[in-house]
C-alpha positions as CSV (number, residue, x, y, z in Angstrom):
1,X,51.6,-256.7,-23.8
2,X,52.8,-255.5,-20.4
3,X,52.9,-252.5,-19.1
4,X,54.8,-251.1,-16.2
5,X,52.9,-248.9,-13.6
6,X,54.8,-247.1,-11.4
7,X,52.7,-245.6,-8.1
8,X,53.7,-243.6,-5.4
9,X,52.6,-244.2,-2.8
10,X,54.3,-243.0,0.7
11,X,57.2,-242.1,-0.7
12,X,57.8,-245.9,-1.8
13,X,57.7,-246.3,-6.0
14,X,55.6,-249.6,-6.1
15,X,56.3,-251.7,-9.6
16,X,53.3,-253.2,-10.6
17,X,53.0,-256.1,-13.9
18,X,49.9,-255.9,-15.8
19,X,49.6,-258.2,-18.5
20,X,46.8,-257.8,-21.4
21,X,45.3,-260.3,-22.8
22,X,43.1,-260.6,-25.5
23,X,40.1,-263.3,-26.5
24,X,37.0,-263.5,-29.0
25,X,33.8,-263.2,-27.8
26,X,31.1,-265.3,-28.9
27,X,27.6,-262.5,-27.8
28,X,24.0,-263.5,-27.9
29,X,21.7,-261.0,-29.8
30,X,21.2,-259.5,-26.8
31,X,24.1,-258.9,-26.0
32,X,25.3,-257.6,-29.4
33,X,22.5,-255.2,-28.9
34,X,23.7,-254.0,-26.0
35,X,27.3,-254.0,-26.8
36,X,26.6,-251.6,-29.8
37,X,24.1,-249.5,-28.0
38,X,27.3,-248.8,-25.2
39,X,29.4,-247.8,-28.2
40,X,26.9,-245.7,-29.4
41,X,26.4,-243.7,-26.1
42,X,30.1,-243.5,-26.0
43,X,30.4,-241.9,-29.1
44,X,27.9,-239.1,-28.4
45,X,29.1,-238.7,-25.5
46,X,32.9,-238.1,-27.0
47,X,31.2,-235.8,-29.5
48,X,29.1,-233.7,-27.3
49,X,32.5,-232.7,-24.6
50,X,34.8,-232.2,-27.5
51,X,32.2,-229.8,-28.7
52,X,31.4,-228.1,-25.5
53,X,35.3,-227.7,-25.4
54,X,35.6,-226.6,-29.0
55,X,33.0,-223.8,-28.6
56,X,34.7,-222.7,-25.5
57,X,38.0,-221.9,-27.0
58,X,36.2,-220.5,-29.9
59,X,34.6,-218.0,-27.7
60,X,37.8,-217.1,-26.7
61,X,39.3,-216.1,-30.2
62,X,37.0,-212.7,-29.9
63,X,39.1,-210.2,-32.3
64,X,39.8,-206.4,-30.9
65,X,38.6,-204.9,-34.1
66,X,35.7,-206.7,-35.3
67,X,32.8,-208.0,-34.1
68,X,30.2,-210.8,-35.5
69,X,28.5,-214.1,-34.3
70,X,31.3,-216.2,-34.8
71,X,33.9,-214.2,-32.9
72,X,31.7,-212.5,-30.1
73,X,32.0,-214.7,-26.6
74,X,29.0,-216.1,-26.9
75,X,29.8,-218.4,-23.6
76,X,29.7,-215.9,-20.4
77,X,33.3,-214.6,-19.9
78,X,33.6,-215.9,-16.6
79,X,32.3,-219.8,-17.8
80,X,34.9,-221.6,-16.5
81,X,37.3,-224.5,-19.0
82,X,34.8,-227.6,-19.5
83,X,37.8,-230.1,-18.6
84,X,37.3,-233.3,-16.9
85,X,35.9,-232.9,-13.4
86,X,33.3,-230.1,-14.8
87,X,32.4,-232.6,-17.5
88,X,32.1,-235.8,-15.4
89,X,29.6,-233.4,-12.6
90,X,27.8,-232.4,-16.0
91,X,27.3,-235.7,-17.1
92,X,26.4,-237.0,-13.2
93,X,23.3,-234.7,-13.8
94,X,22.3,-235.4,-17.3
95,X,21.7,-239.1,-16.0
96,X,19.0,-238.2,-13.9
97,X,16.9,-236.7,-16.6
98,X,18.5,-238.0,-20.1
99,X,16.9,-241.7,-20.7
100,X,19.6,-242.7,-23.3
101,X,22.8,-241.9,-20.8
102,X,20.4,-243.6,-18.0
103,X,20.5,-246.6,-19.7
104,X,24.5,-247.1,-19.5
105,X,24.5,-247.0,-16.3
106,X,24.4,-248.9,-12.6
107,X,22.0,-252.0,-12.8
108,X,23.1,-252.9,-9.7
109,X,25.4,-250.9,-6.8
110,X,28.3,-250.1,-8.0
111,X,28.2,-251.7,-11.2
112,X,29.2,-250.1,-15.2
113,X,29.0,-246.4,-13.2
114,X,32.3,-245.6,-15.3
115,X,31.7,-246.6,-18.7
116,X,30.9,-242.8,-19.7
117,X,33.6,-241.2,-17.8
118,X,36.1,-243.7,-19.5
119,X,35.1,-241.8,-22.4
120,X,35.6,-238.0,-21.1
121,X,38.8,-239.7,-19.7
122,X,40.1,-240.6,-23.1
123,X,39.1,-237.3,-24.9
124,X,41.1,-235.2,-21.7
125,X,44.2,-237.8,-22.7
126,X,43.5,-236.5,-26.0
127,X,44.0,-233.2,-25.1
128,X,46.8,-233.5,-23.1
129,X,48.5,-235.3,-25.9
130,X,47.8,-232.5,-27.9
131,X,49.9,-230.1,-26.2
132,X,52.3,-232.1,-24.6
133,X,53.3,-234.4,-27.9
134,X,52.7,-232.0,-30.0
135,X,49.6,-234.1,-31.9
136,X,46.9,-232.7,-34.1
137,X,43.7,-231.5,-32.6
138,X,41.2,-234.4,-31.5
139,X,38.5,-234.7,-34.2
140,X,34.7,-236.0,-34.3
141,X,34.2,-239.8,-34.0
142,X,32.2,-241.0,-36.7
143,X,31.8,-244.7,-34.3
144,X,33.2,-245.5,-31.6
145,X,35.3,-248.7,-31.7
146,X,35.6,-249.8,-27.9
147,X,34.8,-248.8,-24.7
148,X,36.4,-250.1,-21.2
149,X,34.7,-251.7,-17.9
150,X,37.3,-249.7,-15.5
151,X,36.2,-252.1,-12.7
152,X,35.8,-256.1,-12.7
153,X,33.0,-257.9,-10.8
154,X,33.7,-260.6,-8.3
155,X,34.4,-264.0,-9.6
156,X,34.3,-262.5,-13.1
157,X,36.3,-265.7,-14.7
158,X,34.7,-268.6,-16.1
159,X,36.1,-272.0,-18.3
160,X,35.3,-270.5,-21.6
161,X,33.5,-267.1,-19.8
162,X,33.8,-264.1,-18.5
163,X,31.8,-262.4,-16.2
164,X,31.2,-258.4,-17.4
165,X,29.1,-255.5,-15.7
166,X,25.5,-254.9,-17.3
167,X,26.0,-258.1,-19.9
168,X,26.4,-260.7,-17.4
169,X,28.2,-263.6,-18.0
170,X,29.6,-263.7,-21.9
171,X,31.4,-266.6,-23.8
172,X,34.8,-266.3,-25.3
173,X,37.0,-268.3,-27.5
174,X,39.5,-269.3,-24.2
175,X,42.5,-269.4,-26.6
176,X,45.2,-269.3,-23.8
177,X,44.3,-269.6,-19.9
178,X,44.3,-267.0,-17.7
179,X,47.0,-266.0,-15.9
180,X,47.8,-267.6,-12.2
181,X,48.3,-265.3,-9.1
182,X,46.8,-262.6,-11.3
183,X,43.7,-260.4,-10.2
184,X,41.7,-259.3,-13.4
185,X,41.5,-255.1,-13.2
186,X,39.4,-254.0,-16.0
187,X,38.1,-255.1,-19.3
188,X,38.0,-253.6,-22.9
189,X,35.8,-254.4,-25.2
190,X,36.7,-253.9,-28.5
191,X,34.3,-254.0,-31.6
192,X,36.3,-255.2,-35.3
193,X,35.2,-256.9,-38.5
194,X,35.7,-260.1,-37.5
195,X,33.6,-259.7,-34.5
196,X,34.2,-258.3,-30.7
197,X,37.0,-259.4,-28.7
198,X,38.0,-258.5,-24.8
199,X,40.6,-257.3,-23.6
200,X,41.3,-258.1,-20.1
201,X,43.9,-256.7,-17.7
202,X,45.3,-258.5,-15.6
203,X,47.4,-257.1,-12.4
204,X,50.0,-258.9,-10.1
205,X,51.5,-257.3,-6.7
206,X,54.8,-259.0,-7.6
207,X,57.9,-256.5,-8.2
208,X,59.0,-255.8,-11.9
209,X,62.6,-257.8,-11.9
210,X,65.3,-256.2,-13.7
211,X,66.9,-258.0,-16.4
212,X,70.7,-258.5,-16.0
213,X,73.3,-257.9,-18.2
214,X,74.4,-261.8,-19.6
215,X,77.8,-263.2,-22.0
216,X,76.3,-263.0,-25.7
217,X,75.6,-260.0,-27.0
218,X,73.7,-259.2,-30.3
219,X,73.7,-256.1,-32.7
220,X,70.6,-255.4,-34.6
221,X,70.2,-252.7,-37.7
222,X,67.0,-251.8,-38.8
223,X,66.8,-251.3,-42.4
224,X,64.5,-251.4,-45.4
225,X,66.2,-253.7,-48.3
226,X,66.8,-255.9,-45.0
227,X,63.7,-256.0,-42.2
228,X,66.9,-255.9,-39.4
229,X,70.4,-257.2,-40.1
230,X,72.3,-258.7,-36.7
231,X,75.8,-258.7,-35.8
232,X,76.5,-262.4,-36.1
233,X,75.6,-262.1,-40.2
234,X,71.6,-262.7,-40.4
235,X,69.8,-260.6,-42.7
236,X,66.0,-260.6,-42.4
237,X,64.1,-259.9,-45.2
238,X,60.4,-258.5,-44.5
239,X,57.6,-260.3,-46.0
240,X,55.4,-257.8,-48.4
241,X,52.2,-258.0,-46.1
242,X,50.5,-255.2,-47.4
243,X,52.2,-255.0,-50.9
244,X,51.4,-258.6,-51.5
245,X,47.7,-258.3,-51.2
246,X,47.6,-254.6,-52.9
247,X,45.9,-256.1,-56.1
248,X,42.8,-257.7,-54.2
249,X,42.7,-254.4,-52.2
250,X,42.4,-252.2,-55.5
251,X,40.2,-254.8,-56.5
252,X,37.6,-254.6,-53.8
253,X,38.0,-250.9,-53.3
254,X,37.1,-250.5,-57.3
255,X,33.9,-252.8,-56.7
256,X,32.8,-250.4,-54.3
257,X,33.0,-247.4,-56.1
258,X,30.3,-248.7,-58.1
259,X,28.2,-249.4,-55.2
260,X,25.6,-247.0,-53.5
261,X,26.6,-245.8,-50.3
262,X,24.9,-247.4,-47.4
263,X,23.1,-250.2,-48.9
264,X,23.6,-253.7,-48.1
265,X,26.1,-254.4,-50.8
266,X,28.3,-251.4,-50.4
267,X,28.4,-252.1,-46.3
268,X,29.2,-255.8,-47.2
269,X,32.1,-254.7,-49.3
270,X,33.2,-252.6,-46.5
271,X,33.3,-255.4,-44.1
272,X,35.4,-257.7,-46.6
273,X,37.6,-254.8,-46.8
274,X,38.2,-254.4,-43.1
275,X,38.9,-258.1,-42.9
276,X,41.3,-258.0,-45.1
277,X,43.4,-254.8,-43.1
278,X,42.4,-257.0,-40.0
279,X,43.8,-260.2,-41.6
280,X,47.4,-258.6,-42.9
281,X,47.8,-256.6,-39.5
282,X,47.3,-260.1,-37.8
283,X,50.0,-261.9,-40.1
284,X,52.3,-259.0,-39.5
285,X,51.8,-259.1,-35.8
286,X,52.4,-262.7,-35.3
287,X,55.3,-262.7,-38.1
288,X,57.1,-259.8,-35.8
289,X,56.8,-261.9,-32.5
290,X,58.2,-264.8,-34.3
291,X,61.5,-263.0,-35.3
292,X,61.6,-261.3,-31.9
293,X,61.2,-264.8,-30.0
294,X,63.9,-266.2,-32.8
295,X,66.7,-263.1,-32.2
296,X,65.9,-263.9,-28.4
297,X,67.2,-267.5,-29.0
298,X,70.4,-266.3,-30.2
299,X,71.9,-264.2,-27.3
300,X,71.8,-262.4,-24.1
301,X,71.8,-259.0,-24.7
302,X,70.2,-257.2,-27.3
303,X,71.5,-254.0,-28.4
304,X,69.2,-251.6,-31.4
305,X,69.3,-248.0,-32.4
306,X,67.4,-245.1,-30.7
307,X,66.0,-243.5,-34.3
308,X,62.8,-241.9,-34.3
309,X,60.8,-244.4,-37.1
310,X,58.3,-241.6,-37.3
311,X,60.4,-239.3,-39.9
312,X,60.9,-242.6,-41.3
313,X,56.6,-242.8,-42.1
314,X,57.3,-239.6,-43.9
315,X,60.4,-239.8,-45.9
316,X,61.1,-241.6,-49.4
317,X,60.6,-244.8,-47.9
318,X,57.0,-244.6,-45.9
319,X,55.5,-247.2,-47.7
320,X,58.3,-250.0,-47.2
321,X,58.5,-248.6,-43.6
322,X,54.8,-248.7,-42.8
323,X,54.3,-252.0,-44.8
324,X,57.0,-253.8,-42.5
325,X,56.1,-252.1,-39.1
326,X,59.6,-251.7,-38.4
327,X,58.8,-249.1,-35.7
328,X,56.4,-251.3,-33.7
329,X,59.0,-253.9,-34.0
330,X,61.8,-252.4,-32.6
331,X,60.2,-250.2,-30.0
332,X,57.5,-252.2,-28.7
333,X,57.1,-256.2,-29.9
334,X,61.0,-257.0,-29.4
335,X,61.5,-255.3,-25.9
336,X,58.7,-257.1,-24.4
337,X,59.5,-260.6,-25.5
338,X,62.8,-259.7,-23.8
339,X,61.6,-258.6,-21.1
340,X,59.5,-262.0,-21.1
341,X,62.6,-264.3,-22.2
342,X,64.6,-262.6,-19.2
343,X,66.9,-260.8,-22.3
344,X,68.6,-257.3,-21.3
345,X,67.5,-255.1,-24.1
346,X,69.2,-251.3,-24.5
347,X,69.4,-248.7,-26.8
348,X,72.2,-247.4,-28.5
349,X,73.2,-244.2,-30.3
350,X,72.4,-243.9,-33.8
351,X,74.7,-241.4,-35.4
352,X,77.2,-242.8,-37.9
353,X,76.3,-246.9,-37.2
354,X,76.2,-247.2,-41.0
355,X,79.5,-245.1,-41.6
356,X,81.7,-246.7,-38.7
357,X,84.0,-249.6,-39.3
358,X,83.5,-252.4,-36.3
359,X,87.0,-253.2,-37.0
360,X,89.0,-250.2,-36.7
361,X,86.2,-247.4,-35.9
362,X,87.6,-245.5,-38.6
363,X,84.6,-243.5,-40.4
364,X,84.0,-244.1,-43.8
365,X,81.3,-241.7,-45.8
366,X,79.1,-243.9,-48.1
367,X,76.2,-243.3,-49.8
368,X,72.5,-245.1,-49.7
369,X,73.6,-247.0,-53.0
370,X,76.5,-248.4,-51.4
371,X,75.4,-251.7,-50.1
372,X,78.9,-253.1,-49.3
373,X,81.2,-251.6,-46.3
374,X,84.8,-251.6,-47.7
375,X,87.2,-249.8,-44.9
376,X,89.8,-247.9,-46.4
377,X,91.7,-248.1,-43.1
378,X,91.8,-251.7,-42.2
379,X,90.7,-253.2,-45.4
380,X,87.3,-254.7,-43.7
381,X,84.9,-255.6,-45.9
382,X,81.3,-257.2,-45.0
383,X,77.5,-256.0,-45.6
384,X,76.4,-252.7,-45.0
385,X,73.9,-253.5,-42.3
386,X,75.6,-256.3,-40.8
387,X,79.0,-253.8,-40.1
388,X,76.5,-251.3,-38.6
389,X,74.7,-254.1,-36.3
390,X,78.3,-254.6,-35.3
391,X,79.2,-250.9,-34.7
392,X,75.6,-251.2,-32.6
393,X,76.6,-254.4,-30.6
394,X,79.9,-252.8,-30.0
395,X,78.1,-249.4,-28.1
396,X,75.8,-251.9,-26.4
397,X,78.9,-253.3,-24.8
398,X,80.4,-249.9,-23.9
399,X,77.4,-248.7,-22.6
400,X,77.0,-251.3,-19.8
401,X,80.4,-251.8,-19.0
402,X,81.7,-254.1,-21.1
403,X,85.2,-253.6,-23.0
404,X,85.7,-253.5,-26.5
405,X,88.9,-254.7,-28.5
């Protein structure tokens, strides 16, 4: 994926392209060892700071007319927060003494010093997500699934190799090469059930070009009969990735009722099971940048809705939603293959796209069951969700300029 990273930096906004990409790792024992001992530091690391910062608020909650264990401030009143920068000097000192963080740490100068304060960096992001997005509170990690390398050695990339801070040089399953005129930033290295893959970021100085506005324009409606209807007619139907492999889910998952927890059977049962999320969320991913590259091919401009696919998670419709992935379609997959086919991609206001007629404009109240758009105006009549990828195609236009008959 790419991200956009806007610094400031002398009162100039530099645009910077970082492009992740991901390949298989092929560890030695040793290194598997070492890999899963990192994780495991990680998460006690996560646990202990989110529970230093849990029993700081709770000392907080003292009531005015009671008083007990639980509720007394049992931390000093004047203990300052435990956010980041008094957690990072906390952990700077456990080092010294603690064997166990000692041993995620600098081999050589400079070298894996960061791992661990990756990890208080992602439980302060945590936090702040918690108040500023209005998420749930951060919770205990029962593993830790990855961990990041926020700094790349010199000459880190190999043919079929990459070169990573305490586990030397690893091989990798070089799937695609890497990226020219592209400095490698940091590395990620993520544990699943089909083995450990890194994630590499790579960075370029080169300035973020705008997309400009071209001749054809396209007009897609996100539905759930239809994946996304477009304005020229197309109707995309999703493919049941989840749904259609339900019955060996239920199948496996009833095995392993039967199993004891934590033997060798019920963890291998486990494993199959988490190939098999890993294995649909892969043919979903690559099915989605398929029909991203293919609506790419057919215009210009790409116009979609702004709706907020979250309520949609939650409403009647959550399992047809989450099983297509609609919302990591639309606001995530298809505006970066535009952005990497040179496509202008924009969004469009929502309200009344199904009710509209592209014709006339004339608003037309329907209900859900009514599949058909019949205009009582103009006499229009065409699909549901191909008049409201119209009615979307046709804001696109007014919204950069365009005129619309």
């Amino acid at each position: 994926m790419c991200d956009i990273i806007n610094r400031l930096g002398n009162k100039k906004t530099v645009n910077v392209i970082t492009l992740t990409y991901q390949y298989k790792l092929k560890p030695t024992k040793q290194q598997e060892v070492e890999i899963n001992q990192i994780l495991d530091v990680c998460k006690t690391v996560y646990n202990y700071a989110l529970r230093e910062r849990k029993d700081w608020l709770s000392s907080r909650k003292s009531l005015i007319n009671r008083c007990s264990i639980i509720s007394e401030y049992i931390i000093p009143a004047d203990a300052p927060y435990p956010n980041y920068n008094c957690q990072t000097k906390s952990l700077t000192v456990a080092k010294k003494t603690n064997p166990r963080l000692k041993s995620v740490s600098a081999k050589s100068r400079h070298e894996n010093a960061q791992v661990l304060q990756q990890t208080l960096k992602t439980l302060d992001r945590a936090f702040v997500n918690m108040k500023s997005l209005g998420r749930g509170f951060p919770r205990f990690k029962k593993r830790m699934r990855s961990f990041v390398f926020p700094a790349m050695l010199k000459n880190c990339l190999g043919n079929n190799r990459f070169k990573l801070p305490q586990l030397g040089w690893v091989k990798l399953r070089q799937s695609r090469p890497y990226p020219e005129n592209m400095v490698a930033k940091q590395a990620r290295i993520v544990k699943k059930a089909s083995g450990y893959y890194l994630m590499v970021s790579f960075q370029s100085s080169e300035l973020v070009p705008d997309n400009p506005v071209g001749k054809k324009s396209l007009g897609i409606d996100a539905g759930i009969e239809n994946f996304v209807a477009t304005s020229t007619g197309q109707l995309f139907k999703s493919p049941k990735f989840l749904l259609g492999k339900l019955r060996e889910l239920k199948l496996l998952q009833r095995r392993l009722k039967n199993k004891t927890k934590g033997l060798s059977n019920w963890l291998k049962l486990q494993n199959k099971i988490a190939r098999l999320h890993e294995r649909i969320a892969n043919t979903r991913r690559d099915w989605h940048f398929k029909l991203a590259h293919q609506l790419c091919d057919l215009a210009d401009n790409i116009f979609v809705e702004d709706i907020n696919f979250t309520s949609w998670s939650k409403g009647i419709v959550r399992k047809q939603s989450l099983d297509s992935g609609i919302g990591k379609f639309i606001n995530e997959i298809l505006p970066y293959v535009c952005w990497k086919r040179g496509k202008y991609y924009c969004k469009v206001d929502k309200n009344y796209t199904s009710q509209e007629c592209p014709n006339c404009g004339y608003v037309n109240k329907k209900k859900l069951a009514d599949r058909k758009h019949n205009c009582s105006n103009c006499g229009c009549q065409v699909n549901r969700d191909v008049a409201a990828a119209k009615v979307i195609r046709n804001r696109g236009l007014m919204a950069v300029g365009h005129t619309v008959k």
